[in-house]
C-alpha positions as CSV (number, residue, x, y, z in Angstrom):
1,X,0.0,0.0,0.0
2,X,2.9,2.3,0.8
3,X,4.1,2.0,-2.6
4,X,0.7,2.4,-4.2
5,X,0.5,5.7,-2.5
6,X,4.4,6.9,-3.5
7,X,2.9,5.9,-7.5
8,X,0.0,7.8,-7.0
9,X,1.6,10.5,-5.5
10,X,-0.4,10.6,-2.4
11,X,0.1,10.5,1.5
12,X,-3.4,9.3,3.1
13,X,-5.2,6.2,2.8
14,X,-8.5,8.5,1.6
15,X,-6.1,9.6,-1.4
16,X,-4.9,6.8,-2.6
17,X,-8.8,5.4,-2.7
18,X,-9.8,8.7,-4.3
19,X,-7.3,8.3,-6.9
20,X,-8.4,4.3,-7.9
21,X,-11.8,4.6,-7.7
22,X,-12.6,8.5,-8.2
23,X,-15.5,9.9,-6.3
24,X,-17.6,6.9,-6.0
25,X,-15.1,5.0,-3.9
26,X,-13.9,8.1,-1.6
27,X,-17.7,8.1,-0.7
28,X,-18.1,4.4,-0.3
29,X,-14.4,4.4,2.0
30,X,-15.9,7.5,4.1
31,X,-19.0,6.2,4.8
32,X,-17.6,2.5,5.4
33,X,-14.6,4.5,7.7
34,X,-18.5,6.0,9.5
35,X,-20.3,3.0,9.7
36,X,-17.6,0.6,11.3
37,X,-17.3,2.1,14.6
38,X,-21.1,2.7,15.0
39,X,-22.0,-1.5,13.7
40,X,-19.2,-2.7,16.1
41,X,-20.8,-0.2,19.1
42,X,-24.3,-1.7,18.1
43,X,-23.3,-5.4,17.9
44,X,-21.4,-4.9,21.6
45,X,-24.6,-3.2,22.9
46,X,-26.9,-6.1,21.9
47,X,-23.9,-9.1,23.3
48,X,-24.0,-7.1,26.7
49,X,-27.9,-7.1,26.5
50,X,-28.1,-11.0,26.2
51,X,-25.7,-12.0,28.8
C-alpha cells in the first residue's frame, strides 16, 4: 500500500482510494470508515444485552 501511494503520488489512505476509484469509492471508504465504529458499538450493545 505504501508503494501504491508513492505511485499515485499521495500521503493518506483517503487519497490513494480517491485516486483508484474517483469519487464513488472516496464516498463508499468515508462512509464504510462512519459505519464501522457505530455497527461494532451496536453489535457490543446487543452481546451485553443477552448475557
Amino acid at each position: 500500500m505504501i508503494k501504491a501511494g508513492t505511485a499515485a503520488g499521495v500521503t493518506t489512505y483517503q487519497a490513494l482510494i480517491q485516486s483508484q476509484f474517483g469519487k464513488p469509492g472516496y464516498y463508499f471508504l468515508t462512509a464504510a470508515q462512519f459505519l464501522y465504529p457505530l455497527i461494532g458499538m451496536f453489535i457490543l450493545f446487543l452481546f451485553i444485552n443477552i448475557l
